[in-house]
C-alpha positions as CSV (number, residue, x, y, z in Angstrom):
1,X,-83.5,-103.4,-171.6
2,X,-82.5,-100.4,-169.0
3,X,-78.8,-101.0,-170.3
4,X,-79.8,-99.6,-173.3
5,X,-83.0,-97.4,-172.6
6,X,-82.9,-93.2,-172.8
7,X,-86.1,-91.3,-172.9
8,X,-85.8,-91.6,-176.9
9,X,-86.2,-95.2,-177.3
10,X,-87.8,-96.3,-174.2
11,X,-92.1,-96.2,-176.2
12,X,-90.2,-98.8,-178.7
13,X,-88.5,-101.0,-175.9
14,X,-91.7,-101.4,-173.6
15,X,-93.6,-102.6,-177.0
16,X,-90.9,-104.8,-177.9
17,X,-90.8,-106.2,-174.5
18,X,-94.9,-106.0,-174.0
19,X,-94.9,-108.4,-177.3
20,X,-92.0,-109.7,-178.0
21,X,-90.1,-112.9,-176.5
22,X,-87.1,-112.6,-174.1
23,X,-84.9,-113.7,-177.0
24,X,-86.1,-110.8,-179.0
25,X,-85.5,-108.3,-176.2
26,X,-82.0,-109.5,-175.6
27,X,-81.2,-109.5,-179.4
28,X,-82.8,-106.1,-179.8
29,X,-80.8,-105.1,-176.8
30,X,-77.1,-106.4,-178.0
31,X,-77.7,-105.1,-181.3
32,X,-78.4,-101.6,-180.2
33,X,-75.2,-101.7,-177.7
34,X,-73.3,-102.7,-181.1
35,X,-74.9,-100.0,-183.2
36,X,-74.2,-97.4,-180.4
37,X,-70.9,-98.2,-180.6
38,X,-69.9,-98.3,-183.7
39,X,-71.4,-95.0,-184.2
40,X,-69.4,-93.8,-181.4
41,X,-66.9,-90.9,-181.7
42,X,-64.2,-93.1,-179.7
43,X,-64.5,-96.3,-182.3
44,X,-64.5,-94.2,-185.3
45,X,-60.8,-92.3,-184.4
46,X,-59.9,-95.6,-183.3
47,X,-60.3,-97.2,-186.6
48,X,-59.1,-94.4,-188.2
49,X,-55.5,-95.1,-186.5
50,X,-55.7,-98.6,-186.8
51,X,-56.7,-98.1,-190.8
52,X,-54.3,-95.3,-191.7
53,X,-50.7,-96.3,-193.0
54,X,-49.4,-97.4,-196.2
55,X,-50.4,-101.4,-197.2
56,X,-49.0,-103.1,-200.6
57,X,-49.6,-106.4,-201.8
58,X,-48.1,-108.3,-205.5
59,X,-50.3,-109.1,-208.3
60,X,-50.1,-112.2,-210.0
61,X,-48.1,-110.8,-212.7
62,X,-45.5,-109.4,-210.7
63,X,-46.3,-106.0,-210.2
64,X,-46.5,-104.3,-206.5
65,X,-49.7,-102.2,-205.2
66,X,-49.3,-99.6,-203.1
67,X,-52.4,-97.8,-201.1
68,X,-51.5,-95.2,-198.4
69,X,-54.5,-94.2,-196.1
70,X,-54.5,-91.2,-194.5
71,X,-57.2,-88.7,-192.8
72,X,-58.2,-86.2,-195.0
73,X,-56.5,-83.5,-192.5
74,X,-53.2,-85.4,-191.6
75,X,-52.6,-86.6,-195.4
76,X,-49.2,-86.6,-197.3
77,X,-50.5,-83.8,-199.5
């Protein structure tokens, strides 16, 4: 619990941990590390480069799909 705890959250993590089972803290704990960083400024400009470029992939009846992903400010256009 003091991995995760700021002066924010730390009333809801002593309830969960008054009443709850060390399980529960734990889970509450990982998923709140997960949620923290996936909100994080680093992940989302990291999946912005790993998400950006141009993909295709053929149809069944032959024809080719393209789909080019860019940021808004480093687009083609």
């Amino acid at each position: 619990m003091t991995r995760v705890a700021t002066t924010e959250n730390e009333h809801f993590l002593l309830e969960i941990a008054e009443f709850g089972t060390t399980q529960q803290v734990e889970y509450l704990v990982k998923k709140y590390k997960l949620a923290k960083r996936l909100n994080s400024t680093e992940y989302l400009q990291e999946k912005l480069v790993l998400e950006k470029g141009c993909f295709w992939h053929q149809e069944d009846d032959g024809m080719t799909v393209l789909r080019f992903v860019y940021p808004q400010k480093t687009g083609l256009c």
